[in-house]
C-alpha positions as CSV (number, residue, x, y, z in Angstrom):
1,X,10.4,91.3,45.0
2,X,10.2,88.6,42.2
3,X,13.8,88.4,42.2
4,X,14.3,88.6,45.8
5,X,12.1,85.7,46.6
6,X,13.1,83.6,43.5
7,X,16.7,83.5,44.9
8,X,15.8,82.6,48.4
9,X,13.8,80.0,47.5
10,X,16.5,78.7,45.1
11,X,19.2,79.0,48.0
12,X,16.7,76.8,50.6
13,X,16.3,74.2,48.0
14,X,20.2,74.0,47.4
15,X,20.9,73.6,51.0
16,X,17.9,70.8,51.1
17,X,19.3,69.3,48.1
18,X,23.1,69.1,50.1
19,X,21.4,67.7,52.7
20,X,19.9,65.1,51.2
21,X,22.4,64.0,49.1
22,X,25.0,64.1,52.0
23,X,22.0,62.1,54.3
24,X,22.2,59.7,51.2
25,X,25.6,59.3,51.6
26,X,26.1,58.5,55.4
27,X,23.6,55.3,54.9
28,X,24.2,53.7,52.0
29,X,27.2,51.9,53.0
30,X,25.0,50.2,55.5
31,X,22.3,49.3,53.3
32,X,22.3,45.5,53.0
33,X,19.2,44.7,50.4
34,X,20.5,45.9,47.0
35,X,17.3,47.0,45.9
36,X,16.6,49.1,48.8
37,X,20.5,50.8,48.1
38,X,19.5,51.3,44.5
39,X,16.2,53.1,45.5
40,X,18.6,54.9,47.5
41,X,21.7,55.9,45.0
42,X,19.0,56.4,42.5
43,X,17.2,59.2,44.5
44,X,20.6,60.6,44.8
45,X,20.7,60.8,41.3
46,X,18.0,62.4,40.8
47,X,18.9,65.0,43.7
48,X,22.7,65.5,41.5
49,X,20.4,66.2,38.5
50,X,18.2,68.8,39.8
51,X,21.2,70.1,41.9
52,X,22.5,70.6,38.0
53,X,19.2,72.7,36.7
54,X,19.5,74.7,40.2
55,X,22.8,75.7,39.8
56,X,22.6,77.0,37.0
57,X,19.7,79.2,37.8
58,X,21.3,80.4,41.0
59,X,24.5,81.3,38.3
60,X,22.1,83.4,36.3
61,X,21.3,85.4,39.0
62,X,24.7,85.6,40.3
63,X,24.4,83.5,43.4
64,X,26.9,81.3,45.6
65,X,23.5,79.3,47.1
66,X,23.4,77.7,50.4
67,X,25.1,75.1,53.0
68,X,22.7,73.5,54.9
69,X,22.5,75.1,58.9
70,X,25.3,73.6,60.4
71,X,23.4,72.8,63.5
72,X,20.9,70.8,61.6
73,X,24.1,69.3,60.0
74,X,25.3,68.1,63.2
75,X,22.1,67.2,64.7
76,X,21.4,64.4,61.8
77,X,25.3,63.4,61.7
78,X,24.6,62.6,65.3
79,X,21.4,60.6,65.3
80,X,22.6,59.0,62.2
81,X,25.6,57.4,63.9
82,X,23.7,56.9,67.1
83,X,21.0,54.9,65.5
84,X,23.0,52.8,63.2
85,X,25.5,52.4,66.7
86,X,22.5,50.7,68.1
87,X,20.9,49.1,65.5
88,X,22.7,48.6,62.4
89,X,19.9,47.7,59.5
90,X,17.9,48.7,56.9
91,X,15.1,49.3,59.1
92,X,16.9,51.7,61.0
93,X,18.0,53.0,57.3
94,X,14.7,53.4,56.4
95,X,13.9,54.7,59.5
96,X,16.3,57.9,59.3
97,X,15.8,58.6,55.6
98,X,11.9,58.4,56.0
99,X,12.1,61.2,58.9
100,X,14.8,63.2,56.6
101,X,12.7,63.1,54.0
102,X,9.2,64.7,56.2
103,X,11.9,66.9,57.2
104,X,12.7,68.2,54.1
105,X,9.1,68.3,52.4
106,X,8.1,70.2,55.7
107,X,10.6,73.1,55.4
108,X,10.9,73.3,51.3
109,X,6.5,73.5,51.7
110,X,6.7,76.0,54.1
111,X,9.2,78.3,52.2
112,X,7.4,77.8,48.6
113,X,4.4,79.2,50.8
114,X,6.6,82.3,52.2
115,X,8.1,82.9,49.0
116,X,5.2,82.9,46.9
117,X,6.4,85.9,44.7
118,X,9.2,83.7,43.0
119,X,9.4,82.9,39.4
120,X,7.4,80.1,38.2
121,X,10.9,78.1,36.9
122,X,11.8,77.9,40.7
123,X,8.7,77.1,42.3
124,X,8.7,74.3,39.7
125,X,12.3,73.3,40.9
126,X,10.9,73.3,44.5
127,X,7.6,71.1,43.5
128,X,9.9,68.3,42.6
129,X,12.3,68.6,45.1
130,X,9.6,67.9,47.4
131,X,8.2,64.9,45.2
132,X,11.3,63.5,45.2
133,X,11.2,63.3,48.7
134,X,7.9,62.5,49.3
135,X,8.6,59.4,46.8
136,X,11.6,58.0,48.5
137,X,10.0,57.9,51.7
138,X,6.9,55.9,49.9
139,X,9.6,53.9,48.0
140,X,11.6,53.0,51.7
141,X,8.2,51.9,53.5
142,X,9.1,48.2,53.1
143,X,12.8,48.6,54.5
144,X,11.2,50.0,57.7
């Protein structure tokens, strides 16, 4: 059960981790105030680190991971380049990557709660994926 758990958390925190860094990288060309892209390519950073440390667990336990749901995928793709159609600006930046970012602290809390029996390595993994996140969107609050 350990085992079992351990890897599906580790494959919902790649496919959050893919999703963020790919959300990163649909905005920051549009990010005008330097400071606000560096909080930005910084956080991506620190996503590509992590991503490093997962990967290598998920290798351990002989693993491929996981794409984010294509349907999700889409949907954000979509609203992305709907918004910034409308409104191109960090506001609207901060705007998407502030609801990405509840997103993704929502759905990697609720699957450290359903899989509760994984190892304590990966739960750690999971506690600062979902700081990262929570910190960018504290970080973005004066870009919205």
């Amino acid at each position: 059960m350990i085992e079992q758990d351990t890897i599906k958390l580790l494959r919902e925190c790649d496919a959050g981790i893919r999703m963020g860094v790919a959300s990163i990288g649909e905005v920051i060309g549009h990010v005008k105030n330097e400071t606000f892209r560096k909080l930005l390519a910084d956080c991506k950073s620190a996503h590509d680190k992590l991503d490093t440390e997962l990967q290598a667990a998920l290798d351990r336990l002989g693993d491929d991971g996981k794409d984010p749901n294509p349907i999700a995928r889409g949907m954000s793709w979509m609203k992305t380049n709907v918004m910034l159609g409308m409104e191109d600006s960090d506001a609207t930046v901060a705007d998407l990557m502030t609801d990405g970012c509840n997103m993704g602290v929502k759905s990697l809390s609720r699957y450290l709660n359903q899989y509760q029996a994984a190892d304590e390595p990966t739960k750690d993994i999971a506690k600062r994926l979902i700081r990262l996140e929570e910190q960018l969107a504290v970080d973005i609050r004066p870009y919205l």
